[in-house]
N, C-alpha and C positions, 0 to 999 in steps of 0.2 A: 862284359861277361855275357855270355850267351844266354838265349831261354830256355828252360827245358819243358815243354809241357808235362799239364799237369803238377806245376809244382811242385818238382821233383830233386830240391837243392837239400839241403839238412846239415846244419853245424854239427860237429861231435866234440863234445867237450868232457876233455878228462880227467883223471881223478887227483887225491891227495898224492904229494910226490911225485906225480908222473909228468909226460910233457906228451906234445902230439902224434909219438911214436905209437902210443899206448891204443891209436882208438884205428888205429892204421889197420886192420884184421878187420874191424866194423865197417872203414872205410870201403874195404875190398870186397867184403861180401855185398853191403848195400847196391854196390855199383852193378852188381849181376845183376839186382831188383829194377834198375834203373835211373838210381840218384847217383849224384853228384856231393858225397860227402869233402866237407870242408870242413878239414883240420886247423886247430889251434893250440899254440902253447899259450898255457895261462898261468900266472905266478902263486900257483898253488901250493908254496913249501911253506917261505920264510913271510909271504905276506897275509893280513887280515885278507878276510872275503872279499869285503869292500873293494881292494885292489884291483880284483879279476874282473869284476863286474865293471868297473871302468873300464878296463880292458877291451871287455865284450862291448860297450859301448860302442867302444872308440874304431872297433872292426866295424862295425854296421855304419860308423858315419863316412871308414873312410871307401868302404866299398857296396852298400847299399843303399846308401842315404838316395839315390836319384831311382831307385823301384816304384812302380807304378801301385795303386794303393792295392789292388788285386792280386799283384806278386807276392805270394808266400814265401817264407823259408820255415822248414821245420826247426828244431832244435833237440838233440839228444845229449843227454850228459850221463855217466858214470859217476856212481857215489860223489863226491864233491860235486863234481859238476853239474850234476842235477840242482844243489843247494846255486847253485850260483846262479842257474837259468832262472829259478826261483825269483831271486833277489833280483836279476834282472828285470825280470817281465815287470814286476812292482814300479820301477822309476824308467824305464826305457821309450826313449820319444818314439822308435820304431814298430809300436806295439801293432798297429794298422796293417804288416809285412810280416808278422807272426803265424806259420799256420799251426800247428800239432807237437806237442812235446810230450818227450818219453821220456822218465828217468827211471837208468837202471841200479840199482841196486846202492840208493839214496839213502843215507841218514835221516829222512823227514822229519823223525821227532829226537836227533842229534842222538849221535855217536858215544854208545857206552862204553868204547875203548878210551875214546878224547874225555869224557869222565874222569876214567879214573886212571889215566893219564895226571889229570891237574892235579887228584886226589892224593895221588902216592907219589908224582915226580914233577912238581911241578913245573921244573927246570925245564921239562919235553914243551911244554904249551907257550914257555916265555922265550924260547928259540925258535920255534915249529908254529908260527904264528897263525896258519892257517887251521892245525889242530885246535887253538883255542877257538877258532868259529866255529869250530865242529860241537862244541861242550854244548850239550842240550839247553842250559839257559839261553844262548845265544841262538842257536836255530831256531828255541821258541819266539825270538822275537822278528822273524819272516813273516811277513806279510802269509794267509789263508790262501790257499791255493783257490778258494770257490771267488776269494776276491780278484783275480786273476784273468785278463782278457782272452783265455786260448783254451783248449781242451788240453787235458795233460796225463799221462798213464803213467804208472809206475810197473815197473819188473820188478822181483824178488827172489834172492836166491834162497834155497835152501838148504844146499849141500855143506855140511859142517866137516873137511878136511882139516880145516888149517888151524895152526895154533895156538892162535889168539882167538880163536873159537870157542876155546874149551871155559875163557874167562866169563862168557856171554850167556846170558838166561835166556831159555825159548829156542823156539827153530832159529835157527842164524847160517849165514852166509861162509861162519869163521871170521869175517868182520863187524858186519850191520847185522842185527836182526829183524825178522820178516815185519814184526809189530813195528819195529821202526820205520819201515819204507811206506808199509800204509800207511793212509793219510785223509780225513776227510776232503769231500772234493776234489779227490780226483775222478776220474771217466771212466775210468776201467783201471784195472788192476791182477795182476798175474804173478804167479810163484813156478819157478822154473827149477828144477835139481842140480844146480850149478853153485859152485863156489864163487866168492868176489872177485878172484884173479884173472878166474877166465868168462863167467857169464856173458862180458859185455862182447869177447871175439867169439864168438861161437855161431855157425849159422842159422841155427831155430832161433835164437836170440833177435838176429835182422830180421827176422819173414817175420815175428811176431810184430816188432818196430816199424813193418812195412806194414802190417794189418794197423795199426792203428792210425799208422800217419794218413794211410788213406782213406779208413772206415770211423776212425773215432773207437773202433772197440780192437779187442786181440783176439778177438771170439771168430 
């Protein structure tokens, strides 16, 4: 695989339900900025966390593992995916090739829908295995992002369209809400007027994910 200077490569990792189709708009717009976004499907329906994160692993051993230690990749992930990058960075032998992560519109302190999901149905969580990761006991037990080898920003939607919105306390996305996505230690932090479905393909979305990747801030 080629170089890009400037370390300018960046995974994009997608959300609950979705597959690599999902992050293809983010891919497209980054690419105007000058990266080299690298799509992945990860088994984000019917399997635990756990799984993906293997996953992710196993992508880095079988096409990074020989980067020199100065070669970066950034990381971005969409609501699940973000949790995943999480869980990642915590056990990942590659942490040395890590530059900047962004997660946009994250669950960080777990998913009041995947709640009460378990609460009222709990049928959704013991088929939908990746929802039960989402249940805030479980996200609580992610490693501290301050413990964490890399600078990391969070996005935050705020636009409340969508219907499952209406179930959520606080400003919310219609999915996640904002109190959710922050997080102590993180680096920076931003609330954009976007709902969950579209925040992550929109292009102020990437120039903000560009500012960070490159400056550390969104500012």
């Amino acid at each position: 695989m080629s170089r890009l200077s400037g370390n300018k490569r960046v995974i994009l990792i997608h959300g609950f339900m979705r597959d690599a189709r999902d992050m293809q708009a983010l891919q497209g717009h980054l690419a105007k900025l000058g990266y080299e976004g690298i799509l992945v499907s990860l088994s984000l329906t019917f399997q635990p966390l756990t799984k993906s994160v293997a996953m992710l692993e196993g992508l880095f051993a079988a096409k990074f593992s020989h980067l020199a230690s100065e070669e970066k990749i950034h990381l971005v992930g969409h609501s699940t995916g973000g949790l995943v990058i999480r869980s990642w960075l915590a056990q990942t032998r590659y942490g040395r090739n890590i530059g900047r992560c962004v997660l946009v519109a994250t669950p960080n302190q777990g998913s009041e829908l995947a709640d009460l999901a378990g609460r009222y149905c709990p049928l959704l969580p013991a088929i939908f295995k990746t929802l039960a990761s989402l249940q805030s006991k479980q996200v609580r037990k992610l490693p501290a992002v301050s413990h964490l080898p890399v600078e990391i920003g969070a996005i935050a939607g705020s636009k409340n369209n969508l219907l499952l919105g209406h179930l959520l306390k606080g400003e919310n996305d219609g999915r996640v809400t904002v109190a959710s996505v922050r997080l102590a230690g993180l680096k920076d932090f931003l609330v954009l007027p976007l709902d969950h479905l579209v925040i992550h393909k929109e292009p102020q979305t990437a120039r903000f994910i560009d500012r960070f990747l490159q400056r550390g801030s969104f500012s």
